[in-house]
N, C-alpha and C positions, 0 to 999 in steps of 0.2 A: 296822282292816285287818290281813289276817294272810296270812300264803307258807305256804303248803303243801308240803311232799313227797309227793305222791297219786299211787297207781299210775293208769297213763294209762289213761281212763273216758270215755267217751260223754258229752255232756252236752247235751240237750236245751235251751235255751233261748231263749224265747221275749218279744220286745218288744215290749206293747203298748202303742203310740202315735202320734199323727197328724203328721205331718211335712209342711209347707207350703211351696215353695218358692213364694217371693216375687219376680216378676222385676223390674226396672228400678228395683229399691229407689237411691233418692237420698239420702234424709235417715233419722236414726233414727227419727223419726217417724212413718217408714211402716212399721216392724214395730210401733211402741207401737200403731198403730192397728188390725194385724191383729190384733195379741194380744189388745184391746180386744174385737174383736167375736166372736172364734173364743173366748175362752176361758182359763185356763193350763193344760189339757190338751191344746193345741194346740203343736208344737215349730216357730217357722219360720225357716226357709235363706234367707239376702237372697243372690239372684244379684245380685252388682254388674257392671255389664252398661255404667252408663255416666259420665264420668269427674267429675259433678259428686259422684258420692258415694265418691269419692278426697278429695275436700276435708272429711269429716267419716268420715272410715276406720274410727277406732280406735269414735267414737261409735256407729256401726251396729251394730260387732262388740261393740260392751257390751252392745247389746241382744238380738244376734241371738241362737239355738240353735245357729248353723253359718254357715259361708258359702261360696259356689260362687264359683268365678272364671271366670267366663263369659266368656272368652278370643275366641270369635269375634265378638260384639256389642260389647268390646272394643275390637278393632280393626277394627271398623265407625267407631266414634266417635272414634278418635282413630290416630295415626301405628302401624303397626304395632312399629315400633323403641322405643315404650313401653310396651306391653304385657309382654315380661318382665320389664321393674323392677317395674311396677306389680305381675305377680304377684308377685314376689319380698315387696312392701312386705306385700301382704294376707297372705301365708301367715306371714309372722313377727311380724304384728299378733294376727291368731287365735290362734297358736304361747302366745305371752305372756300370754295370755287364760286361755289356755286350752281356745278354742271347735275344731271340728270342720271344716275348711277343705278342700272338693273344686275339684281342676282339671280344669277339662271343655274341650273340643270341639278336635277333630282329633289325636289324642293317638297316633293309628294310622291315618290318614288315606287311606290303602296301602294296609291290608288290607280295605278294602269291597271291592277286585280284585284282591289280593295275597296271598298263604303267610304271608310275611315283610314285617316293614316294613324301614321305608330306617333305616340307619344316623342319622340325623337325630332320626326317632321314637324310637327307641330311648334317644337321648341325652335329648332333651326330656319322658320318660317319667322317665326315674331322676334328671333333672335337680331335679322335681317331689317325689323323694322323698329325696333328698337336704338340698332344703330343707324336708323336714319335713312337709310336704301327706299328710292325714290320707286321702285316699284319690285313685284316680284316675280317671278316671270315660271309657267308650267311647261314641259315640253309635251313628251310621251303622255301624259297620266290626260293634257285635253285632245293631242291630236290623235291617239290608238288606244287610247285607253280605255276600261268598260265603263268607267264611270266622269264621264268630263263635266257634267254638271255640279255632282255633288264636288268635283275636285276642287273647280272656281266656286261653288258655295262654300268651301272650308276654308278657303284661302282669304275671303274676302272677309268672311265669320272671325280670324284671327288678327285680320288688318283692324278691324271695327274695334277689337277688346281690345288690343296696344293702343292704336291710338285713343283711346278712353280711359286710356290708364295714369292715375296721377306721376306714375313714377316717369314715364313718360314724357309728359307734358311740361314735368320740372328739368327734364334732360335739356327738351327742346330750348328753354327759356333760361338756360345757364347755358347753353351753346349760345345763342342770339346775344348774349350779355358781353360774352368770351370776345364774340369777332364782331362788335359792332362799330372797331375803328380801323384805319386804314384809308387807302386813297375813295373809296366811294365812301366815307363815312356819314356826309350827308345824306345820298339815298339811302343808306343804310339804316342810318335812324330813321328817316320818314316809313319806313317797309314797319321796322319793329313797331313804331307808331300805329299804324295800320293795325297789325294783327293785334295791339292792346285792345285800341279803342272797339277793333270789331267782338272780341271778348269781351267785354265791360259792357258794349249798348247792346248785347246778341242779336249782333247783324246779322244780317240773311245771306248776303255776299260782301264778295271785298272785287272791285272795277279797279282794273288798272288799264291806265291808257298808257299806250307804247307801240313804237315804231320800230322796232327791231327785234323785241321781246323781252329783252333784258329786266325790263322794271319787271313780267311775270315772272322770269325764273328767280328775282330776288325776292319778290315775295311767295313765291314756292318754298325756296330756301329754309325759310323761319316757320313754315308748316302752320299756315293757320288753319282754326278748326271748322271754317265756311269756305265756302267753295270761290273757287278766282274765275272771273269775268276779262275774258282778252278782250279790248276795245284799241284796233289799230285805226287810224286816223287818215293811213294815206295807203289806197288800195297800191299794191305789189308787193308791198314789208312782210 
């Protein structure tokens, strides 16, 4: 892995790969079994959708590629007053993983007929990125709604102010302190390493070379504030 100083450049790139989201995943066993038939060119997302697979959490997310928190079938199944622990629980399971963790449905619920969302959305947006959720995901409000532009320009308007926000930034770097031992502890310190030094020289990018992709999702992990550069080495990974 190497920080760059690069003058700022265009960069084309390209992901090829299949991404499966798996809905009403319960058990780990139900990704070991997609994986089984689809392949390991196959990446799949367990939507946890219902609360028996709250009771084998952390084991899903060892398997999964990612995981969505399927927030409205959620609280279909269960009191809605548990739904934001529970997301709370999944996004800092994944977090610790390492893995890729999306919060979906109603996230702008106002803008399928609205400009603007309600003060509420807005909270429960940056709520979401505050605790660390690797992405945040629109349904209705971009694909029927009357307003998809403005939706994705509000959403993106509130990703930009959290992560610019001190309080923020010291979350990130007391989590990165929390779990930087354990069996990868070596990559682990070189990843945190990275995000310092690229802080400190305001690098342009941070290049991670990798063969399976692992070293990016660890340096995703620690959120640095420059953009990550995949450079895989041996065409098919």
């Amino acid at each position: 892995m190497y920080v760059f100083n690069i003058c700022p450049l265009t960069f084309d790139i390209f992901l090829y790969c299949f991404l499966v989201a798996l809905s009403f995943v319960q058990r780990p066993e139900d990704i070991a079994e997609v994986k089984q038939i689809a392949g390991d060119k196959v990446k799949v997302m367990a939507k946890l959708e219902k609360p028996s697979a709250i009771q084998q959490l952390d084991l899903i997310v060892d398997k999964s590629d990612g995981v969505m928190v399927a927030r409205g079938d959620l609280g279909v199944e269960m009191n809605a007053w548990d739904v934001p622990i529970l997301q709370k629980r999944i996004v800092e399971s994944c977090q610790i993983r390492g893995k890729p963790v999306v919060i979906a449905t109603q996230m702008m619920e106002s803008m399928i007929e609205s400009p603007t969302p309600t003060r509420a959305e807005a909270s429960d947006c940056a709520t979401a990125i505050f605790d660390s959720a690797d992405a945040v995901m629109l349904s209705a409000e971009s694909a029927a709604g009357k307003f998809p532009i403005e939706a994705v320009t509000m959403q993106q308007l509130i990703i930009n102010r959290v992560e610019s926000d001190e309080v923020y930034k010291s979350k990130l770097e007391r989590f990165a302190q929390d779990n930087g031992l354990g069996k990868l502890y070596i990559n682990n310190a070189i990843t945190m390493a990275a995000r310092q030094v690229a802080e400190i020289s305001k690098s342009k990018a941070i290049l991670a070379f990798t063969s399976s992709g692992g070293t990016v999702l660890r340096v995703s992990r620690v959120r640095p504030g420059v953009p990550i550069i995949a450079a895989c080495y041996e065409i098919g990974k």
